[in-house]
C-alpha positions, -999 to 999 in steps of 0.1 A, spaced: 871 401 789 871 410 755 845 433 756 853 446 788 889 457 782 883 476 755 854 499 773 881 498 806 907 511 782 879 537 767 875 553 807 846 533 817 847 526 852 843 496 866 804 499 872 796 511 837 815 481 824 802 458 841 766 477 830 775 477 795 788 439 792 759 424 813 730 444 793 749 434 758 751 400 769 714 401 781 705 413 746 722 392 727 705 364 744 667 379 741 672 384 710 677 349 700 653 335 719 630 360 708 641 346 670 637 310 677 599 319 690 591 335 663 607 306 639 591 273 657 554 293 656 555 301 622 570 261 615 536 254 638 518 271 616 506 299 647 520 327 635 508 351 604 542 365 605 567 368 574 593 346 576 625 366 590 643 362 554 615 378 537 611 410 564 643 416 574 633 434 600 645 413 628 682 417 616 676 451 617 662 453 650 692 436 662 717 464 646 693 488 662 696 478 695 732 470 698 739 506 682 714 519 713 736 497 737 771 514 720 751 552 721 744 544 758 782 530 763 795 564 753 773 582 774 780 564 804 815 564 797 822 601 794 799 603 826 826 586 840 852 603 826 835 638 840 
């Protein structure tokens, strides 16, 4: 509800809210799992990559992708608002 009051109260219909929170959500969770891959491999010793401190990209990839999500909100939403 907290996310999906404030797109409501923004002129999302009830479709692209439900659209919006569910993809978020989704994301949110990929991304973390992705994370914690990445982290137990490299403590395995499987995987040549950086650690996530040293890259940074990975926290980056995350702003990136939920500023996607809020560009994609905005377009759906003023689809809905015609």
């Amino acid at each position: 509800d907290s996310l999906r009051e404030p797109l409501r109260a923004a002129g999302a219909s009830a479709r692209s809210t439900a659209v919006v929170a569910d993809t978020l959500g989704h994301f949110v969770i990929g991304h973390t799992f992705h994370e914690q891959q990445r982290t137990t491999a490299r403590e395995a010793g499987v995987s040549a990559e950086p650690p996530v401190e040293d890259e940074g990209a990975p926290r980056d990839s995350f702003a990136a992708g939920v500023d996607l999500l809020v560009a994609g909100a905005a377009v759906l939403i003023s689809m809905d608002r015609g």
